[in-house]
C-alpha positions in Angstrom: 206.9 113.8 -69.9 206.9 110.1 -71.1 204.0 109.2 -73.3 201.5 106.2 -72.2 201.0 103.5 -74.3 197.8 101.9 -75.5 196.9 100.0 -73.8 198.4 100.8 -71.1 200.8 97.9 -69.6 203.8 97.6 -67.6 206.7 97.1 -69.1 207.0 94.8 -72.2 204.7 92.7 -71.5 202.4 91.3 -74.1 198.8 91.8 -73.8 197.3 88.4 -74.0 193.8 87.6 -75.6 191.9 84.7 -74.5 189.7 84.1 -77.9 189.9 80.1 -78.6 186.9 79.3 -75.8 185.3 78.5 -72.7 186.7 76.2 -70.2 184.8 74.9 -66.8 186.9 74.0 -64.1 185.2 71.6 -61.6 186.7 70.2 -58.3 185.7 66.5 -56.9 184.6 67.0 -53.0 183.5 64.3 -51.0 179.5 64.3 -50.2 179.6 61.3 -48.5 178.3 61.1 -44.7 180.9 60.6 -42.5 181.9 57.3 -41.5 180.4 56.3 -45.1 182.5 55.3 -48.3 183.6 58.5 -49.6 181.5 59.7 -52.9 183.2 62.2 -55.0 181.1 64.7 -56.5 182.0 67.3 -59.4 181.3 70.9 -58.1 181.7 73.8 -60.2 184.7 75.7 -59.5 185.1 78.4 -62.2 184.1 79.3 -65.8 186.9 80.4 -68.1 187.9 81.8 -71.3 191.2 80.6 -72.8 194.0 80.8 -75.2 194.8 77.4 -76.9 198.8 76.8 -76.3 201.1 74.9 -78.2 202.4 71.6 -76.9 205.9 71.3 -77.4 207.9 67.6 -77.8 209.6 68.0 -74.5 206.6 68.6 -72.7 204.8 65.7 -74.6 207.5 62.8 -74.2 208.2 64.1 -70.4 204.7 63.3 -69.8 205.1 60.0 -71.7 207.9 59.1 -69.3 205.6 59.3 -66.6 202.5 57.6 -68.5 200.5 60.6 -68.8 198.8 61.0 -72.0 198.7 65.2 -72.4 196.4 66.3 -75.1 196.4 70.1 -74.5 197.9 73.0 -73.3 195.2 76.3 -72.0 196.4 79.4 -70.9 193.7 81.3 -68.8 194.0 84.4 -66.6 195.3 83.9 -63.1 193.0 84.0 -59.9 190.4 81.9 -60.2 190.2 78.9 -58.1 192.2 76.0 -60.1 193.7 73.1 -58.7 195.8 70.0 -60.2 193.8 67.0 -60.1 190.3 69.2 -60.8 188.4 68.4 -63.7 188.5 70.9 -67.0 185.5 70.3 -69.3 185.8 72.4 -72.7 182.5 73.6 -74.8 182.9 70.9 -76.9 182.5 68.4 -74.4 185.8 66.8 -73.7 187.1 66.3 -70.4 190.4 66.3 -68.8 192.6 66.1 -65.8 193.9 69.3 -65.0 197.8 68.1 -64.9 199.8 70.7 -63.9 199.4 74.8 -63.9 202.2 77.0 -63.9 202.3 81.0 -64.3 203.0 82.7 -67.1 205.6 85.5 -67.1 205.5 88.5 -68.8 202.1 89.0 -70.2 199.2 91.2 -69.4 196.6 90.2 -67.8 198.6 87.6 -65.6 197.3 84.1 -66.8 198.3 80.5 -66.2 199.4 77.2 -68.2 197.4 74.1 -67.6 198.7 71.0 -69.0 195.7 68.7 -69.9 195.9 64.9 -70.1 193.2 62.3 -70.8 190.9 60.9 -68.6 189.7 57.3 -69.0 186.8 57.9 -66.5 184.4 60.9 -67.2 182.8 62.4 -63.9 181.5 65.1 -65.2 180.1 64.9 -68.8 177.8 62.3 -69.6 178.6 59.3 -72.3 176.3 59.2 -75.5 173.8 56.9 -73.4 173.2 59.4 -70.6 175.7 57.5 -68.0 178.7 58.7 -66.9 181.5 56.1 -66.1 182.7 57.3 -62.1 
């Protein structure tokens, strides 16, 4: 009889915590009338904890290639509903462009990458003054 391990996982996989903060995720829809110019509006998608990821040189000047300026790499557990192109706002206030998500392999819970870069138009958060800039 083979012993379980705790905590119980498949495998080898590593159990991964998601301790560095809270991430919300927020998709643009359109909530323009139809026929009308079309108004993107931030909707909240999901509320996150992550892990805070290193971001490695080839990442970094692969971006650069492509004039992308990433900032941050988040690892967050896999299923909610994210999207490239939404909208990541951490508790500190910062938004990004959700860049690209891939899936992490071999660790427990499953969980995702997202590749952050910086926006030069906030939709979500507003500037000191109360505006925001979209």
């Amino acid at each position: 009889m083979q012993k379980r391990k705790t905590p119980f996982r498949p495998g080898n996989e590593i159990s991964q915590a998601f301790n560095d903060g809270v991430v919300t995720v927020y998709r643009l829809e359109d909530t323009a009338k139809p026929g009308y110019m079309p108004k993107p509006t931030p909707q909240k998608s999901a509320v996150l904890r992550y892990a805070e990821q290193r971001l490695g040189l080839t990442r970094y000047y692969a971006a650069k290639q492509n004039n992308v300026d990433v900032e941050r790499v988040l690892r967050v557990p896999r299923g909610a509903p994210i999207a490239a192109q939404d909208i990541a706002v951490t508790e500190d206030g910062q938004e990004y462009r959700i860049d690209l998500i891939q899936t992490v392999d071999g660790v427990s819970p499953p969980s995702l990458d997202m590749t952050l870069a910086k926006v030069s138009q906030r939709r979500v958060t507003p500037l000191p003054g109360g505006e925001v800039d979209g």
